[in-house]
C-alpha positions as CSV (number, residue, x, y, z in Angstrom):
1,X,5.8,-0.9,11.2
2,X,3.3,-1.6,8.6
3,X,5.3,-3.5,6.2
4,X,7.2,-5.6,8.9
5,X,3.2,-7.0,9.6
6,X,2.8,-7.5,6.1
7,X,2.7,-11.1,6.2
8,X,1.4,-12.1,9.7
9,X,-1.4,-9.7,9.1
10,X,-2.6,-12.0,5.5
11,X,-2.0,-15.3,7.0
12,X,-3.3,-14.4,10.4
13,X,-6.9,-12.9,9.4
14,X,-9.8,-14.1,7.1
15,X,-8.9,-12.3,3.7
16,X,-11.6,-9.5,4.2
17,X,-10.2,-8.6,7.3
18,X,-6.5,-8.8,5.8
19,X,-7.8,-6.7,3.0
20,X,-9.8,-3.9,5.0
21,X,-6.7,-4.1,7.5
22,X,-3.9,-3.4,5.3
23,X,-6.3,-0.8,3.1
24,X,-6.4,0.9,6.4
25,X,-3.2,1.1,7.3
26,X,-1.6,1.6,4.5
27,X,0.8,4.8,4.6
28,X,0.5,7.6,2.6
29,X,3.5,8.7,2.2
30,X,6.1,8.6,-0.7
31,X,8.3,6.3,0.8
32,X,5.6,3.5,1.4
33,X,4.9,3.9,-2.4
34,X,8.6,3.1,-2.8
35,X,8.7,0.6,-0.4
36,X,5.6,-1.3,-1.4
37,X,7.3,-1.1,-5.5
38,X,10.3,-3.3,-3.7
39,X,7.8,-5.8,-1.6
40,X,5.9,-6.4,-5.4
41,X,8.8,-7.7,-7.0
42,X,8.7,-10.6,-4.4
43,X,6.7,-13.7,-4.3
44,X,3.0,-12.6,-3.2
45,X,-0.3,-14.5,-2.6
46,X,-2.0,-12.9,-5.7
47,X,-4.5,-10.6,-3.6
48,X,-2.4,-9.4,-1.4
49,X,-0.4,-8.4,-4.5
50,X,-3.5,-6.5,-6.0
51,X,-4.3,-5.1,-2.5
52,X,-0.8,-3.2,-2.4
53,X,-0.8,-2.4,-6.0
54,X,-4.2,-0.6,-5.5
55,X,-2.6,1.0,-2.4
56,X,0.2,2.3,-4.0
57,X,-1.6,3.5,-7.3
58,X,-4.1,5.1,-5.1
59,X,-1.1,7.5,-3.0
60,X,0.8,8.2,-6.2
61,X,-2.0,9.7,-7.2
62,X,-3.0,11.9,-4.4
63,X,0.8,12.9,-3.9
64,X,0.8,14.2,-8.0
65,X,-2.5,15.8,-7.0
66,X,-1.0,17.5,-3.5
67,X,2.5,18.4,-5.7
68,X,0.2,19.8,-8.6
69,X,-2.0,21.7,-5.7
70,X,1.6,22.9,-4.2
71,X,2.9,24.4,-7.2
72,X,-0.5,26.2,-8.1
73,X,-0.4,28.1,-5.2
């Protein structure tokens, strides 16, 4: 699971290849957006931090674009 990798993926790789990885994998789903809101309220190196915020921002707003689409239709 992505967020149980969390950790050994930023202390494992150089931080551009932590920060590609994990922009990468990053779900896209409303529960990683909840999940990642739970993981920011813990103690983060500060990029990694910014990395998941970014994440997150970036999936809320394609999921209140896809609801928007859905109820257009």
């Amino acid at each position: 699971e992505f967020f149980a990798n969390l950790n050994h993926i930023w202390t494992e790789y150089p931080i551009e290849i932590a920060n590609r990885i994990v922009r990468g994998l990053y779900p896209e789903t409303a529960a990683a957006v909840a999940k990642t809101e739970e993981i920011l309220e813990t103690e983060l190196p500060g990029a990694l931090h910014r990395v998941l915020l970014e994440c997150k921002d970036q999936v809320q707003r394609q999921l209140a674009a896809q609801e928007f689409n859905n109820s257009a239709s």
